[in-house]
C-alpha positions in Angstrom: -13.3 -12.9 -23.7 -13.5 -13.5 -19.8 -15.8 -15.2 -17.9 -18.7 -12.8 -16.5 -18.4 -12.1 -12.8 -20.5 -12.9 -10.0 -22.6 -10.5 -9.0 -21.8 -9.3 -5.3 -24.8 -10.4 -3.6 -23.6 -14.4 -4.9 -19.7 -13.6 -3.7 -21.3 -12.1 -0.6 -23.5 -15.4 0.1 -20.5 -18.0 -0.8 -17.9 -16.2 1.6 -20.6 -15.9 4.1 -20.6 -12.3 4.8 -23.0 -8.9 3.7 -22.6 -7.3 0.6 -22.0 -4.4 2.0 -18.6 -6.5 3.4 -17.8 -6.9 0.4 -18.0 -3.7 -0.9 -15.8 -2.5 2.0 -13.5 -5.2 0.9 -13.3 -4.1 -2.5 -12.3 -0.6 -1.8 -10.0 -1.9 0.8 -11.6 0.3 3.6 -9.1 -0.9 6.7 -12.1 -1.4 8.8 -12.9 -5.4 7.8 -11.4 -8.4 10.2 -8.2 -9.3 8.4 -9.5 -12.9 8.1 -12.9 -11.6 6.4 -10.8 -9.9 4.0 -8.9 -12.9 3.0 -11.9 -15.2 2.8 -13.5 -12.3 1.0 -10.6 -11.5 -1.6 -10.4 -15.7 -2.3 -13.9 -15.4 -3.5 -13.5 -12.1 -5.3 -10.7 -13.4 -6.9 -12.1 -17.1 -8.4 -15.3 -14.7 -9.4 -13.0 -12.9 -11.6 -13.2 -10.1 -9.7 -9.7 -8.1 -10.3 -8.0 -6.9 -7.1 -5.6 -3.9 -5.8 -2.2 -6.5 -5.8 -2.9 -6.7 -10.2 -3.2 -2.8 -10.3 -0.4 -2.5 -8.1 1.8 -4.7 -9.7 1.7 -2.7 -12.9 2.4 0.7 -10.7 4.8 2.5 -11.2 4.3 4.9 -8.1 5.9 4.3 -4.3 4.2 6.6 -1.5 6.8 8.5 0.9 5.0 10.1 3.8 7.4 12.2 6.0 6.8 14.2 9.3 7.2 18.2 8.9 9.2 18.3 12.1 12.1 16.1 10.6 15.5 17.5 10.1 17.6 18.1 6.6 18.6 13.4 7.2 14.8 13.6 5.7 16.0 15.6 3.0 19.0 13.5 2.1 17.2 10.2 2.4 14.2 11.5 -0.1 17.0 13.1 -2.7 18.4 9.9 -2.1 15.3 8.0 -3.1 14.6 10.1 -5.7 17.8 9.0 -7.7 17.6 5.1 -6.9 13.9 4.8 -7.7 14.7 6.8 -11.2 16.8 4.0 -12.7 14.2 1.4 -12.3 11.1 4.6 -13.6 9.6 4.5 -10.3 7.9 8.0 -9.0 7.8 8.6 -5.6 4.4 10.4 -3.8 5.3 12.1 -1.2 3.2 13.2 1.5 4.2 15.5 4.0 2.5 15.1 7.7 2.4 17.2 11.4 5.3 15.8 13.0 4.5 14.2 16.5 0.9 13.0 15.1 -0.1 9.5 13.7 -0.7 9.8 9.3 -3.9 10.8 8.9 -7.0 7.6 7.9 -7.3 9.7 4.5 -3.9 9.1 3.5 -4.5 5.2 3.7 -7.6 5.5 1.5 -5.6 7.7 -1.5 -2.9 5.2 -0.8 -5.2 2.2 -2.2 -6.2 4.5 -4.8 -3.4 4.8 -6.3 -2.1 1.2 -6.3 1.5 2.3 -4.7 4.2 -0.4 -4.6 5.0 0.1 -1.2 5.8 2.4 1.5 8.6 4.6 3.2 7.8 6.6 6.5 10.6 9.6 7.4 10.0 9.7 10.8 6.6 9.1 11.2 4.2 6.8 13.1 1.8 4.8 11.3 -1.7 3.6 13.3 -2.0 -0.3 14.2 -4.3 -0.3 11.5 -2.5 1.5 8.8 0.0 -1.1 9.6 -2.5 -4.1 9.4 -4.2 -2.9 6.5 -0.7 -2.7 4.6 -0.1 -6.1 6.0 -3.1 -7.3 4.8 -2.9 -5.8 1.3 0.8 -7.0 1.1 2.1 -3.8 0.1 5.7 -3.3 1.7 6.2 -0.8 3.9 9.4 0.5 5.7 9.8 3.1 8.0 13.0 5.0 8.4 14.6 7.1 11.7 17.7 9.1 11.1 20.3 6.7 11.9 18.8 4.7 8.2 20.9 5.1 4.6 19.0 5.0 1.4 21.1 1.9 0.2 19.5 0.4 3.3 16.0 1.4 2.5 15.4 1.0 -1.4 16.4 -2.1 -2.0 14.1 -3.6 0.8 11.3 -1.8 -0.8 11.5 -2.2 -4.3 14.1 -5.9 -5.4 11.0 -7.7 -5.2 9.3 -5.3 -8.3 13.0 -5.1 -9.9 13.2 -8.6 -9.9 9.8 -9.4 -11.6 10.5 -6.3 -14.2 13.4 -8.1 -15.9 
């Protein structure tokens, strides 16, 4: 049997923020100073408090978010996706977006619910903090313009789960 947790008012006191900080932190809402998060997540974490990198390393599940405006290369690169990640059983999520536009905040938020692996962009821009939050959650993220392979974009996404599955 584990150790009971903290309750969030003590976390919240010994990493010197509000509770509702830590809330925030715990349902990785992007809008929390990256070094608040870290100081946050070492506390959570000696608390017993279990956080998004456990769920995601037992994920199965890599998000693909690709502009509507892209061209049939899109196409190929996602079939192409499609058979690498099937070896390995990973299922790709893909999200489809208004070409020209940044991904929407929502997206980020079903992201963390989900606890994907990591991320590939087709042609799309990602917000300064869509990229800091996936930063700060260390969840790998590559984006892709037509001139990219798949052999070029799998393998930087997904050796460091293949390596820890074996």
């Amino acid at each position: 049997m584990s150790a009971p947790r903290r309750k969030l008012a003590v976390v919240a006191r010994e990493a010197g923020v509000s509770i509702s900080t830590v809330s925030k932190v715990l349902r990785a809402y992007p809008d929390v100073a990256p070094a608040t998060r870290t100081r946050v997540r070492e506390v959570l974490r000696s608390a017993g408090y279990p956080l998004d990198c456990d769920r995601r390393e037992k994920s199965a599940l890599v998000d693909v978010v690709v502009a509507s405006r892209s061209s049939g290369w899109a196409g190929e690169v996602l079939a192409g996706l499609a058979d690498a990640a099937r070896e390995p059983g990973v299922a790709l999520v893909v999200t489809t977006v208004n070409g020209g536009e940044p991904v929407p905040r929502l997206w980020l938020e079903r992201l963390f619910a989900r606890g994907t692996r990591g991320v590939v962009g087709l042609d799309v821009e990602f917000t300064e903090t869509q990229r800091a939050y996936l930063a700060a959650y260390e969840i790998p993220c590559v984006v892709v313009d037509s001139a990219a392979t798949v052999s070029e974009v799998l393998p930087a996404l997904l050796d460091p789960y293949l390596s820890r599955a074996g």
